[in-house]
The first five atom37 places (N, CA, C, CB, O) and aatype in JSON, in Angstrom:
{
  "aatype": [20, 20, 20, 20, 20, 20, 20, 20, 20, 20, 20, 20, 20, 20, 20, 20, 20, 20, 20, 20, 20, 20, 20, 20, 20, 20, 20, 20, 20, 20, 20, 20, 20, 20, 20, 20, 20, 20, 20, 20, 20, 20, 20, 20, 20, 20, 20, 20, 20, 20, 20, 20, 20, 20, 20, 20, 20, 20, 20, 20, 20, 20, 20, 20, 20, 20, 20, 20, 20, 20, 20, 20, 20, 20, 20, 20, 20, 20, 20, 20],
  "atom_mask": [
    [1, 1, 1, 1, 1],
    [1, 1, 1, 1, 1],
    [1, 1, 1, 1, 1],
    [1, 1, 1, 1, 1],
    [1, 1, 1, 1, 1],
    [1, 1, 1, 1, 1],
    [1, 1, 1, 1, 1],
    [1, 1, 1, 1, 1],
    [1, 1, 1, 1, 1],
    [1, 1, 1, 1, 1],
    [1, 1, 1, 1, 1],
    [1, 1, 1, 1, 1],
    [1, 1, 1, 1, 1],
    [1, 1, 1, 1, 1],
    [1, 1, 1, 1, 1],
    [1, 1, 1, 1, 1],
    [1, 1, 1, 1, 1],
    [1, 1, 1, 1, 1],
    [1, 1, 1, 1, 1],
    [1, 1, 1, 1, 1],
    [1, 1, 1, 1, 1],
    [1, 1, 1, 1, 1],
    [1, 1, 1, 1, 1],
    [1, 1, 1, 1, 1],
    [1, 1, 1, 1, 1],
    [1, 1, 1, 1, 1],
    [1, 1, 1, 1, 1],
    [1, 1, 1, 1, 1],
    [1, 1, 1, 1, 1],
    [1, 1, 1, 1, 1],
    [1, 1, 1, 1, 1],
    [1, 1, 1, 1, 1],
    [1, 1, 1, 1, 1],
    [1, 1, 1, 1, 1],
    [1, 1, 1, 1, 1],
    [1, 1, 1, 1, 1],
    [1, 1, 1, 1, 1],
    [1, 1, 1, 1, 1],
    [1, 1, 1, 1, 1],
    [1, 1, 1, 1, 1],
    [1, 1, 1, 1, 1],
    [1, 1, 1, 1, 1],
    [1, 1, 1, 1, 1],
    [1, 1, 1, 1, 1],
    [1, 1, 1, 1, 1],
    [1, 1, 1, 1, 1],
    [1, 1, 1, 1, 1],
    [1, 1, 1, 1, 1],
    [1, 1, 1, 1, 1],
    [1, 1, 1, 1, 1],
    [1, 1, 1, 1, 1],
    [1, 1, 1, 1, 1],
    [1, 1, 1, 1, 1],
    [1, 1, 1, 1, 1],
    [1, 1, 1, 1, 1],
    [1, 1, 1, 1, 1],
    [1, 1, 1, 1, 1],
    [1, 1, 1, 1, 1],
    [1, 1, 1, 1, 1],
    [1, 1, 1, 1, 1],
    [1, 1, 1, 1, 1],
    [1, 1, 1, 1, 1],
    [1, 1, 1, 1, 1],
    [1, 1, 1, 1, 1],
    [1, 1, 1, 1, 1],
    [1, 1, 1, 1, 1],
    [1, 1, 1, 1, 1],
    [1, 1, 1, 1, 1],
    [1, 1, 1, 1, 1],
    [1, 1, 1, 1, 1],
    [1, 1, 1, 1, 1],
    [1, 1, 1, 1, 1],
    [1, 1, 1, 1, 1],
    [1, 1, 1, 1, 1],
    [1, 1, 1, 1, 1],
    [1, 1, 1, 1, 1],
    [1, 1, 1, 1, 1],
    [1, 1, 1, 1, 1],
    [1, 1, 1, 1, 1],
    [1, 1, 1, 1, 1]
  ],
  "atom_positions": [
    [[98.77, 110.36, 60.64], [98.51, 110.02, 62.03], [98.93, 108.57, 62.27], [97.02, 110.23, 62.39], [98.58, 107.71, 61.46]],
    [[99.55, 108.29, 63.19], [100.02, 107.09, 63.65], [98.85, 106.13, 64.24], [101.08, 107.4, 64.67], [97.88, 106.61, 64.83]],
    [[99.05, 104.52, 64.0], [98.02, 103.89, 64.58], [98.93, 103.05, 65.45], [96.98, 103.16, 63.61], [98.55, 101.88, 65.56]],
    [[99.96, 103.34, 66.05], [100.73, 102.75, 66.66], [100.06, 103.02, 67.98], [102.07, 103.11, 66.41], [99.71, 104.19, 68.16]],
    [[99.81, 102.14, 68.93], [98.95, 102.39, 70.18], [100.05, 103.38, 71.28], [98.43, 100.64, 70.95], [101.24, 103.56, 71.0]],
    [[99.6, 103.77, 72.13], [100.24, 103.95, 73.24], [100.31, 103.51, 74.74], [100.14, 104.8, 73.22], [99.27, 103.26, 75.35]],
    [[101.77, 103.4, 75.44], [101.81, 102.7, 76.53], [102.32, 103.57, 77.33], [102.44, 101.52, 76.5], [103.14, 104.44, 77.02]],
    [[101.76, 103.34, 78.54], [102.85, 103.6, 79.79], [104.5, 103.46, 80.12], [102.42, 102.82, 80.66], [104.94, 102.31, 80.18]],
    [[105.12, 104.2, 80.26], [106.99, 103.57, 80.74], [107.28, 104.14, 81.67], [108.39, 103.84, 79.78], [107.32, 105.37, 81.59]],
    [[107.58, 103.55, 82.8], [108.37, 104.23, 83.61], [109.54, 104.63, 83.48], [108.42, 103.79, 84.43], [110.35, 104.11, 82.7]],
    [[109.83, 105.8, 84.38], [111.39, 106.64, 83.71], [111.45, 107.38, 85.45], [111.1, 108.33, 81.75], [110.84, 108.29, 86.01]],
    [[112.36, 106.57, 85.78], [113.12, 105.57, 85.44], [112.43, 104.24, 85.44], [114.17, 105.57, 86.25], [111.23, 104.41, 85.61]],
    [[112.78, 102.85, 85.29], [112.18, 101.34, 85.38], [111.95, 101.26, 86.92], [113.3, 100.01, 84.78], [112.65, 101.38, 87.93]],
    [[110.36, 100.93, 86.55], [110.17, 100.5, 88.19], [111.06, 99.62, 88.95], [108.92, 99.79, 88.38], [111.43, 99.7, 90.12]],
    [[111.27, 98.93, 88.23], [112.21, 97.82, 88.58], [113.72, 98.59, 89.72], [112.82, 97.08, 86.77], [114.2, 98.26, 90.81]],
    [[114.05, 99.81, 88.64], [115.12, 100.53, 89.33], [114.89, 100.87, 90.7], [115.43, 101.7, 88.67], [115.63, 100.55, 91.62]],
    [[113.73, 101.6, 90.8], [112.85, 102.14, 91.81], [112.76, 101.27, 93.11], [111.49, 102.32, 91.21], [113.35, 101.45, 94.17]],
    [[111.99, 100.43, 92.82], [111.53, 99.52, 94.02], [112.88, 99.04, 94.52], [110.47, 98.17, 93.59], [113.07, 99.04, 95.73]],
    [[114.36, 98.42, 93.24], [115.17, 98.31, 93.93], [115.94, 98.83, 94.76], [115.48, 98.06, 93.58], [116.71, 98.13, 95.42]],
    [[115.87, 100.62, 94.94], [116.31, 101.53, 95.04], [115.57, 101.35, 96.74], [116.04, 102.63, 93.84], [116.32, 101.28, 97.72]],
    [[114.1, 101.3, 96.87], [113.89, 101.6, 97.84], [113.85, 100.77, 98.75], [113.17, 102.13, 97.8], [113.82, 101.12, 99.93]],
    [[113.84, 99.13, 98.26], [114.06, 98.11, 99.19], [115.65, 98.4, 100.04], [114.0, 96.63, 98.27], [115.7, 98.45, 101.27]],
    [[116.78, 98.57, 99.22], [117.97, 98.73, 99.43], [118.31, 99.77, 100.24], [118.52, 98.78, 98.42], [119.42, 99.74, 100.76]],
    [[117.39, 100.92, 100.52], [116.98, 102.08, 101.35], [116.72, 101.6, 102.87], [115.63, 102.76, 100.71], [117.38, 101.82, 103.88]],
    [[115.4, 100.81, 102.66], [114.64, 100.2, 103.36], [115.38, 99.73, 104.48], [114.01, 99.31, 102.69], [115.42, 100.29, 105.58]],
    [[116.23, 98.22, 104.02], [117.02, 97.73, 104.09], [116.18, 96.36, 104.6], [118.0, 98.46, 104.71], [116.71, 95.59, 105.41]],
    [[115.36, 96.21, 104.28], [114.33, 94.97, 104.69], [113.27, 94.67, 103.49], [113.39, 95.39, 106.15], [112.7, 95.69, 103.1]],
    [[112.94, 93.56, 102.9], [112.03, 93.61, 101.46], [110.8, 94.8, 101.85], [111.16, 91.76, 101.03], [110.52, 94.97, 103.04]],
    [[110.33, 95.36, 101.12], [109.16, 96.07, 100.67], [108.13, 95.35, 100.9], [109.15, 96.43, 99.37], [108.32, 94.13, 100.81]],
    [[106.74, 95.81, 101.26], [105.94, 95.31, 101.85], [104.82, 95.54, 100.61], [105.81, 95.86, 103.28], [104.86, 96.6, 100.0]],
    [[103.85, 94.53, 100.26], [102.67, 94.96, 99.33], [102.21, 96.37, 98.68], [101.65, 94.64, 100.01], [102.12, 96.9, 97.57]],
    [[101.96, 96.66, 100.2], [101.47, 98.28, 99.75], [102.67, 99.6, 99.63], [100.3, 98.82, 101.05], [102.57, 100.82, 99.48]],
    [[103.6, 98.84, 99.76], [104.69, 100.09, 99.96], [104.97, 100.0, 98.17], [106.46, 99.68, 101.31], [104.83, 101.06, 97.54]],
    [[105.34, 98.84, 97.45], [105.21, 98.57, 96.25], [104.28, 98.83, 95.64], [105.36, 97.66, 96.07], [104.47, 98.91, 94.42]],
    [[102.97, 99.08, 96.11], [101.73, 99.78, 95.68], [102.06, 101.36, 95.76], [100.43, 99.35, 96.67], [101.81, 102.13, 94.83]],
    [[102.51, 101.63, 96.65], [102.38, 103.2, 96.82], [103.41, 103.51, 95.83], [102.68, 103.91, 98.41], [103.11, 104.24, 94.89]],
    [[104.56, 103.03, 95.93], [105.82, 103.77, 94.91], [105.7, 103.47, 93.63], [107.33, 103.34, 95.2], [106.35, 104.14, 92.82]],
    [[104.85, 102.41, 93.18], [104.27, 102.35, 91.58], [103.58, 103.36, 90.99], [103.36, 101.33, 91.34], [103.83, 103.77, 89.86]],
    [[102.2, 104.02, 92.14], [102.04, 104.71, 92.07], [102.31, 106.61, 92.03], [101.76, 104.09, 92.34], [101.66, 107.52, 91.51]],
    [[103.41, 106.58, 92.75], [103.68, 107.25, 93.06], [105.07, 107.68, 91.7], [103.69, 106.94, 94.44], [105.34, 108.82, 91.31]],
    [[105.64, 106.58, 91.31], [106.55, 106.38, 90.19], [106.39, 107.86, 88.79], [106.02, 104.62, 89.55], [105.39, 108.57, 88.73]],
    [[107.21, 107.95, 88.14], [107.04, 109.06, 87.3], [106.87, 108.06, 86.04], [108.33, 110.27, 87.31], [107.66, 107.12, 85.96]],
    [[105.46, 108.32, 84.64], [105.45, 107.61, 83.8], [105.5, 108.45, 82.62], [104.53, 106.78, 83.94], [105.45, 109.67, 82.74]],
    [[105.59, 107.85, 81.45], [105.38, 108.89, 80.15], [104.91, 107.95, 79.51], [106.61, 109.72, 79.35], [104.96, 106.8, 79.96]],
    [[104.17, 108.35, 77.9], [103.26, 107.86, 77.2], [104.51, 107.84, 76.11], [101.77, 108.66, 77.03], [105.26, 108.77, 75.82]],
    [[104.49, 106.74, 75.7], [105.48, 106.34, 74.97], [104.58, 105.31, 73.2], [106.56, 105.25, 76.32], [103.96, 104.28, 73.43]],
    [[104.67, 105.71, 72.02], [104.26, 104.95, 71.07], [104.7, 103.51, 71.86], [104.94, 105.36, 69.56], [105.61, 103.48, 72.7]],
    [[103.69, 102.01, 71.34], [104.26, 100.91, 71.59], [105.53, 100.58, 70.79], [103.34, 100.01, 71.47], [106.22, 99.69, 71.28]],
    [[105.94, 101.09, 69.7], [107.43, 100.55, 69.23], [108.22, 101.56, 69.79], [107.75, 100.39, 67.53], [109.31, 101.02, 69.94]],
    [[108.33, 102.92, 70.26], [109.14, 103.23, 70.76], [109.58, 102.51, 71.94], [108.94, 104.23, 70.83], [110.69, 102.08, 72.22]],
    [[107.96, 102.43, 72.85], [108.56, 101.96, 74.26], [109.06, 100.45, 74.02], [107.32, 102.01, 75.58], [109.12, 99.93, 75.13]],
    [[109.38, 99.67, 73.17], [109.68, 98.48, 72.92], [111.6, 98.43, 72.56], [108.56, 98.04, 71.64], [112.54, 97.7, 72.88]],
    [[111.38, 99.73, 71.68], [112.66, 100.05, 71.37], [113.44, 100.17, 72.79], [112.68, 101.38, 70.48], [114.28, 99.33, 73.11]],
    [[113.11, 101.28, 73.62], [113.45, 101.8, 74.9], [114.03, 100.11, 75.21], [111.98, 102.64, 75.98], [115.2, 99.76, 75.03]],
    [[113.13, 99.4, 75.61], [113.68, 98.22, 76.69], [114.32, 97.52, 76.26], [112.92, 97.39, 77.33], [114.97, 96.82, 77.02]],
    [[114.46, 97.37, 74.94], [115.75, 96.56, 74.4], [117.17, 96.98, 74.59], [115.67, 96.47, 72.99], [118.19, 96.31, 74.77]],
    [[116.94, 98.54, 74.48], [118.5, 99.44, 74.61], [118.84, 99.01, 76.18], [118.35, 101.59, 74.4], [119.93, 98.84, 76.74]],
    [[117.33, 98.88, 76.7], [118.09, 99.1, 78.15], [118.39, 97.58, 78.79], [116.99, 100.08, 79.34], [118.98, 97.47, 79.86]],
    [[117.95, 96.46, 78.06], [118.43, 95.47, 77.85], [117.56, 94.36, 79.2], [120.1, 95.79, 77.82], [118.08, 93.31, 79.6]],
    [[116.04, 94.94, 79.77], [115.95, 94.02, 80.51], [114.14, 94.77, 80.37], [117.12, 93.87, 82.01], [113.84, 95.95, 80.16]],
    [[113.21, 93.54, 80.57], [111.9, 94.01, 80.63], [111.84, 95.19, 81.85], [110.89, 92.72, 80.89], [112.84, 95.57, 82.46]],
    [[110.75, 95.6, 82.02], [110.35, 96.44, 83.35], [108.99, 95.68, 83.85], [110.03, 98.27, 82.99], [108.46, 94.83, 83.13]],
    [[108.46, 96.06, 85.17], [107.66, 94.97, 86.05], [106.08, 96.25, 85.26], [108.22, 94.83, 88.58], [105.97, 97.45, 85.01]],
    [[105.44, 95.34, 85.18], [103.41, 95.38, 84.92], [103.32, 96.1, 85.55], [102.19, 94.24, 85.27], [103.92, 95.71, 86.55]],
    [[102.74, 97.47, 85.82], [102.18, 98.23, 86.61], [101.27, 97.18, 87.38], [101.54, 99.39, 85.89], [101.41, 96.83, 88.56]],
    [[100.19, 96.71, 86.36], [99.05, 96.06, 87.07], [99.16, 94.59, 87.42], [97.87, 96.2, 86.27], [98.23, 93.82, 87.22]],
    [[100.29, 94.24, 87.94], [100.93, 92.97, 87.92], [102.34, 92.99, 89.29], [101.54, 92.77, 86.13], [102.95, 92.07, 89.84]],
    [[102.42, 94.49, 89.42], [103.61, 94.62, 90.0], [104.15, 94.11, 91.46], [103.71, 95.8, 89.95], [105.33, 94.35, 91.74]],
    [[103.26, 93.36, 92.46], [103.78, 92.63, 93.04], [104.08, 91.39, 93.49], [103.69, 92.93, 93.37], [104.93, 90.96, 94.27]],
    [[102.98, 90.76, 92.68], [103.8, 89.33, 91.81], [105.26, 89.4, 91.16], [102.91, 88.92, 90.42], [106.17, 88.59, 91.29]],
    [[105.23, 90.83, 90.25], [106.49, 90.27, 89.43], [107.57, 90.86, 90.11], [106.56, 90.64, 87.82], [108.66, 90.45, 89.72]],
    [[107.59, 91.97, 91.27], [108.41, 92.38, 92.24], [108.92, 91.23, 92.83], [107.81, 93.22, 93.14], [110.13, 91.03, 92.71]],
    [[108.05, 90.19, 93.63], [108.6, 89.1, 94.48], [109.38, 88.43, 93.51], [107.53, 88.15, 95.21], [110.55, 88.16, 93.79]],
    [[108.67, 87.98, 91.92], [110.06, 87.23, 91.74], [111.32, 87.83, 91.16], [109.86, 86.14, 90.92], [112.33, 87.13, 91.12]],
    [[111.36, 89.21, 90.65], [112.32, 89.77, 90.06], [113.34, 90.07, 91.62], [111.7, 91.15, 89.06], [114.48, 89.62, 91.74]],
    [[112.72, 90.81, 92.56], [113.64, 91.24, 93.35], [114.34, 89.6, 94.04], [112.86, 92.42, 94.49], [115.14, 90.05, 94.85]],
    [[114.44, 88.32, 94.14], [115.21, 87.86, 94.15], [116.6, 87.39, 92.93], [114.57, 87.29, 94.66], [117.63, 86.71, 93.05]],
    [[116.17, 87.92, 92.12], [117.04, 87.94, 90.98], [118.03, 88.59, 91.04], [116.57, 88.3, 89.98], [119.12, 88.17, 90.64]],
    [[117.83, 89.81, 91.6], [118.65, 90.89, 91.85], [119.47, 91.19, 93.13], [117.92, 91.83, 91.67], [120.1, 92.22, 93.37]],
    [[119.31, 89.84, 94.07], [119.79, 89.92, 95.66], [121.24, 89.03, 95.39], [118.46, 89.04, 97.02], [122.0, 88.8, 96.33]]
  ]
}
């Protein structure tokens, strides 16, 4: 049995997501709209070294669920 903990991942990266829907939008995302689509987001339970593995391949962190619109405001200017 593994004692490797388990985490949350989004699939796809929230990050993708929110950018997806601001760019939809066509105006920044509002608190709760970033609340709702986090929620609303598809997740899987991933071992912590897998999901560690995952974000390296994919070559960029993904945003805190429980953090996510702090790190939305500053990631999505990164990406403008």
């Amino acid at each position: 049995m593994s004692t490797d903990p388990l985490c949350l991942v989004f699939v796809p990266a929230l990050v993708v997501v929110l950018s997806a829907a601001e760019k939809s939008k066509g105006s920044p995302l509002t608190e709760a709209e970033v609340v709702d689509i986090r929620d609303r987001a598809t997740c899987i339970a991933l071992s912590f070294d897998t999901a560690l593995k995952m974000e390296q391949a994919r070559g960029y962190p993904d945003i805190v669920a429980e953090n996510c619109w702090s790190e939305w405001q500053a990631i999505r200017l990164q990406l403008a």
